[in-house]
C-alpha distance (Angstrom), angle and dihedral (degrees) to the residues before:
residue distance angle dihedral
X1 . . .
X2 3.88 . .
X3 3.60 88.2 .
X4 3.96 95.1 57.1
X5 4.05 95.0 38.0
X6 3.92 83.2 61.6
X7 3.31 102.7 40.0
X8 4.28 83.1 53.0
X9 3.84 93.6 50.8
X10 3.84 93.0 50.0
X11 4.08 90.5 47.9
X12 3.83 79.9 55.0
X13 3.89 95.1 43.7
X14 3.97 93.8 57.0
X15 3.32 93.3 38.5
X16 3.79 92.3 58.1
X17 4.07 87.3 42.2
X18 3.49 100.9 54.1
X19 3.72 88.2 38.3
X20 3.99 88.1 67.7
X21 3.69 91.1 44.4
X22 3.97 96.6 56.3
X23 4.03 103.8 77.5
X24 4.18 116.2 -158.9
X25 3.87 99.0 -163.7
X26 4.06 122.8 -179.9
X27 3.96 137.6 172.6
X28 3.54 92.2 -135.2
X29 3.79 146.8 -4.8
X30 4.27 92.7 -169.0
X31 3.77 105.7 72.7
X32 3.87 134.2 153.7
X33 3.91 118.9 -123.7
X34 3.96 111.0 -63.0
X35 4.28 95.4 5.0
X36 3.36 110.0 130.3
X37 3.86 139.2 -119.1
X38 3.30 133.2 -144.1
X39 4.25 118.1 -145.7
X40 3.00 118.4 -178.2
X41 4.76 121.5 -171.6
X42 3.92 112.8 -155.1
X43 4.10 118.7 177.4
X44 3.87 122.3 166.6
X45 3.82 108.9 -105.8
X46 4.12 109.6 -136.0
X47 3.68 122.3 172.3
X48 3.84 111.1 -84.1
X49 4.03 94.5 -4.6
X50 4.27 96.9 97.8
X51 3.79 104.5 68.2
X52 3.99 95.9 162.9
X53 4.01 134.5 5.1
X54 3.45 129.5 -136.1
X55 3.76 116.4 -62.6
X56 4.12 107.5 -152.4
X57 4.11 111.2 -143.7
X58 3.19 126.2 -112.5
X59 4.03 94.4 -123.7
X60 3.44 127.0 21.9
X61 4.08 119.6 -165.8
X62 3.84 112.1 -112.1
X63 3.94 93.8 -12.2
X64 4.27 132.6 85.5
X65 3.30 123.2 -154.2
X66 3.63 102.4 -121.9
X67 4.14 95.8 -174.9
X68 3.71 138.4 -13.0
X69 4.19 120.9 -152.4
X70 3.30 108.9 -157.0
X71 3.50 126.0 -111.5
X72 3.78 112.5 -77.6
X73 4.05 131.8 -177.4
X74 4.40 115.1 -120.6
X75 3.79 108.4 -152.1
X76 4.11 112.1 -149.3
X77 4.10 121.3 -147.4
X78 4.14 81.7 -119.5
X79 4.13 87.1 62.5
X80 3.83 87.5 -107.5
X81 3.75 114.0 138.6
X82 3.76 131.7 -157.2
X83 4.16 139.7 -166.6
X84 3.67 114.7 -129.7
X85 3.75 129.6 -179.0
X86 3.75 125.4 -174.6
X87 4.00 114.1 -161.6
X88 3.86 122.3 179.8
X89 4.04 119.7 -138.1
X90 3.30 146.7 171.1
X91 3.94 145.1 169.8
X92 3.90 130.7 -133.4
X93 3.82 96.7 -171.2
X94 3.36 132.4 90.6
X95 4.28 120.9 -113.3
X96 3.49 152.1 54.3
X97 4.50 104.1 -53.0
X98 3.64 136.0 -167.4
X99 3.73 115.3 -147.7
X100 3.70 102.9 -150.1
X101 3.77 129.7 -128.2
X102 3.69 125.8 -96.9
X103 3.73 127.3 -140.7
X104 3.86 127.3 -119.6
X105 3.73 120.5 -177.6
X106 3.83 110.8 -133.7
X107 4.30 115.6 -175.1
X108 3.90 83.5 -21.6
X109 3.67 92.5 -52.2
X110 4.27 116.9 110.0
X111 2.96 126.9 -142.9
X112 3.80 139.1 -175.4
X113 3.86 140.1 -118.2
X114 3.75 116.9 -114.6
X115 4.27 100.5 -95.6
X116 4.11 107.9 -140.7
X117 3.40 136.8 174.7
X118 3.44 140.4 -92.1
X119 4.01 131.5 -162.6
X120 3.53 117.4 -149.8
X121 3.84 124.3 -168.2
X122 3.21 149.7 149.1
X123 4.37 128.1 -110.6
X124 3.43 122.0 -68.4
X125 3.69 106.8 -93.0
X126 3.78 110.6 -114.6
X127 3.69 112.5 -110.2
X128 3.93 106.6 -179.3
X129 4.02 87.0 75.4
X130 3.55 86.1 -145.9
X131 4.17 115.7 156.1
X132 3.75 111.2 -122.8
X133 4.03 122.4 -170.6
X134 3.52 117.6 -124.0
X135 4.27 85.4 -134.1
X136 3.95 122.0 24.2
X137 3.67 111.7 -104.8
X138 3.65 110.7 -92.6
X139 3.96 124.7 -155.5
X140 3.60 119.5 -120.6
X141 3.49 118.5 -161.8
X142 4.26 116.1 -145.6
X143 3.44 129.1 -134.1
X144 3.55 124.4 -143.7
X145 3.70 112.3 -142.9
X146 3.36 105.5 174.4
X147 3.70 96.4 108.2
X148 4.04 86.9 38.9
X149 4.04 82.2 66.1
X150 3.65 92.0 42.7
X151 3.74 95.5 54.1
X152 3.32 97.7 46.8
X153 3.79 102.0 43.1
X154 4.31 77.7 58.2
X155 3.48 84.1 57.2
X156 3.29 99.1 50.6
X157 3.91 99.3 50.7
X158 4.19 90.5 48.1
X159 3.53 83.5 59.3
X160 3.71 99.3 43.9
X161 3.75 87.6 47.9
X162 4.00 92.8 49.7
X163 3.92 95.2 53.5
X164 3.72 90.8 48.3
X165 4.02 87.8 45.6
X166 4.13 83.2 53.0
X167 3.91 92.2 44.8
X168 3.42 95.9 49.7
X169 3.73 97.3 35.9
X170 3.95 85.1 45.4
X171 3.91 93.5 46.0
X172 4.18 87.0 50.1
X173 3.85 87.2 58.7
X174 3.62 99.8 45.1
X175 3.66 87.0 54.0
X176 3.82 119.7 102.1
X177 3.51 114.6 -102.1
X178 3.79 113.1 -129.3
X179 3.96 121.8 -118.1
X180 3.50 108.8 -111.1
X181 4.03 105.2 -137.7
X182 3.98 117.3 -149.2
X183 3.69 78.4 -149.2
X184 3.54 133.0 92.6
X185 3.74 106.6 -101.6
X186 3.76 84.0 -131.9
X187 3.87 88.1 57.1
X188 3.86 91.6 33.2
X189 3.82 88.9 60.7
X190 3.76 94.3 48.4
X191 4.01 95.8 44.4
X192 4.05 82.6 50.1
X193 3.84 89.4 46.2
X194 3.48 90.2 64.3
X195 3.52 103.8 43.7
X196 3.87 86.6 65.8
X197 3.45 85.8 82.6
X198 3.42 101.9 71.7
X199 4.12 88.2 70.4
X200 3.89 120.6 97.7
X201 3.78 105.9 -125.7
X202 3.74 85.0 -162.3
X203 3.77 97.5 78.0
X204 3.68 127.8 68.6
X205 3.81 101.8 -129.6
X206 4.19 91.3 34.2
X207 4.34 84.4 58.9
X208 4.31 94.2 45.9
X209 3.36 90.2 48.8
X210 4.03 94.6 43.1
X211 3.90 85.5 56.2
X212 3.60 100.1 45.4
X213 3.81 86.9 52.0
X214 3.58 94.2 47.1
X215 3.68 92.1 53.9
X216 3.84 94.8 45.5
X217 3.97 84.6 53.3
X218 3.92 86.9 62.5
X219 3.51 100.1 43.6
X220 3.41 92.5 45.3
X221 3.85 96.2 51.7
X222 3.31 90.5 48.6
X223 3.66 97.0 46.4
X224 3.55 91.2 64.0
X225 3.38 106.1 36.2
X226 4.66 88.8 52.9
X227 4.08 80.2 34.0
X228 3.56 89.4 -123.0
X229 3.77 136.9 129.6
X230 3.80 103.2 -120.1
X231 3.85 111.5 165.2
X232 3.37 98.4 96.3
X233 3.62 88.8 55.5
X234 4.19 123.0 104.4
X235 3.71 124.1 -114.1
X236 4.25 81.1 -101.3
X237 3.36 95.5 52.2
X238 3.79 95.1 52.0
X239 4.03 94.6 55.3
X240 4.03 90.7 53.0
X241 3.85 87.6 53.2
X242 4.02 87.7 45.7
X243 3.56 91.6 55.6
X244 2.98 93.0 51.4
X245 3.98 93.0 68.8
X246 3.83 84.3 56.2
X247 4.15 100.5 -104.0
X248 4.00 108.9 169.6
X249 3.77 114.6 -95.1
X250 3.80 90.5 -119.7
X251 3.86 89.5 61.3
X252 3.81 103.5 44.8
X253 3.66 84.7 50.2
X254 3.85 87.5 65.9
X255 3.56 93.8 40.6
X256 3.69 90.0 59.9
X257 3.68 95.1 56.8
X258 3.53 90.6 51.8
X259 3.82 99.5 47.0
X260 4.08 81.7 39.8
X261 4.51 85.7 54.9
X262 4.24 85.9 48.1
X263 3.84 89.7 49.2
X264 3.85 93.4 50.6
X265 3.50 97.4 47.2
X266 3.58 90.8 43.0
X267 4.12 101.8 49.9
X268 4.21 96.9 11.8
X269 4.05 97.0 50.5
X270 3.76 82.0 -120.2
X271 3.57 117.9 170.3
X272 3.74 123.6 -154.2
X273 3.81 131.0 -156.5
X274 4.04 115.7 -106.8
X275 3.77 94.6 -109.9
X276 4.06 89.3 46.1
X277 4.00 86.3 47.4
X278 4.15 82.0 51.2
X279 4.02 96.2 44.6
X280 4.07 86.8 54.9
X281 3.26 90.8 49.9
X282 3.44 91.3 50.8
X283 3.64 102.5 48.3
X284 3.79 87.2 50.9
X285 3.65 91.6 53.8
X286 3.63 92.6 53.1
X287 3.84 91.5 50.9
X288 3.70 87.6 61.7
X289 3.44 97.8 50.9
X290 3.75 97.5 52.1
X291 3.75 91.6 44.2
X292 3.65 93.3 52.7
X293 4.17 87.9 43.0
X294 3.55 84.1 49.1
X295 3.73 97.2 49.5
X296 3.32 88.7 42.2
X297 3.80 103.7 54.3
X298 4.36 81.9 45.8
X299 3.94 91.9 64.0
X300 3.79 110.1 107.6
């Protein structure tokens, strides 16, 4: 009975000793939601005392395990030597937590960690009720760009009006110069007329080309006696400046068939007979003359 009473209050005895000599160590035990903690488990390392370190839980209620060190020997200057472990924790729920106690096996006798507690909340709400930007105001400065606009809508008109200045300047080059006659155009027509004859109206090419010539003979008459460039102008456009030098009605209407024949065998293939090929000719002729009479008479 003596025996067993002993053998109890020694259990008890190195209990309580190794107790002491196991240090649970943290930063903090007041923490918001998610800050961590930092634990750190010191016991004095003597030859044949440690049997088995702390084994860390799978689960712990209300806490993670953030990070575990590993286990790592201190040397002291007095050739004492110590265990330390630094874990890293923290708690995402709300309340007053114990951490529990860990066992340590000392000689073949465990013992536990000290447990502690941990209070776990959430900011201080703010009680000024004062609005706060998530980014400081920053100050813009504003263009105006009116006259930005303006100057560049100038621009873009000089440089509208310089390509069409180089078109048209570009499209008066290109364009064939007309042969300035020593003749009279009255006398040029006539001395043209009668070239025309030189042309067989019996082949297909010889008869376009004798109508294209006998309209360009008209135009260019005309042309210089109005001082106008007409040979760009349609068969219709040439009769409205032919009345205009006051031929009879009677006569322009038989100018228009024959500038009308020219046309079609110009742009429809159309091939006349000789003695049609002669009447055009003809009725163009006779325009001339009464233009020229006509202009003639007019002169002051």
């Amino acid at each position: 009975m003596i025996r067993a009473g002993l053998t109890l209050c020694f259990s008890f005895y190195l209990q309580f000793a190794f107790c002491q000599k196991v240090q649970t160590i943290t930063d903090k035990k007041d923490i918001l939601i998610g800050e961590q903690i930092k634990l750190t488990l010191k016991a004095p390392l003597n030859t044949g005392s440690l049997t088995k370190w702390i084994t860390l839980p799978d689960s712990i209620p209300h806490f993670e395990i953030v990070e575990a060190a590993k286990p790592d020997t201190v040397n002291f200057k007095d050739d004492s030597k110590a265990i330390e472990q630094t874990i890293i924790i923290t708690s995402f729920d709300s309340g007053r937590w114990v951490f529990p106690a860990l066992p340590v096996e000392f000689a073949g006798t465990v013992v536990n960690t000290d447990s502690f507690y941990v209070n776990v909340s959430y900011a201080p709400a703010d009680s000024t009720n004062q609005l706060r930007d998530i980014k400081p105001i920053m100050k813009v400065t504003v263009f105006d760009l009116f006259w930005v606009y303006i100057a560049g809508g100038a621009l873009l008109l000089l440089l509208i009006i310089y390509l069409l200045y180089r078109y048209f300047k570009k499209k008066k080059q290109d364009a064939p110069a007309t042969p300035v006659s020593k003749l009279s155009p009255f006398d040029e027509a006539v001395a043209e007329l009668k070239n025309l004859s030189k042309f067989n109206l019996q082949e297909a090419a010889e008869i376009k080309l004798y109508h294209i010539k006998l309209a360009d003979i008209f135009k260019n008459y005309l042309g210089r006696k109005q001082g106008k460039n007409l040979f760009n102008k349609t068969a219709g456009e040439l009769l409205v400046n032919t009345k205009e030098a006051g031929i009879p009605t009677e006569n322009i209407s038989e100018l228009a068939t024959a500038l009308r024949c020219t046309d079609a065998v110009k742009f429809a293939k159309y091939l006349p007979l000789s003695n049609e090929s002669e009447d055009c000719k003809q009725k163009i002729a006779e325009a001339i003359k009464l233009i020229e009479q006509q202009t003639t008479n007019n002169k002051p």
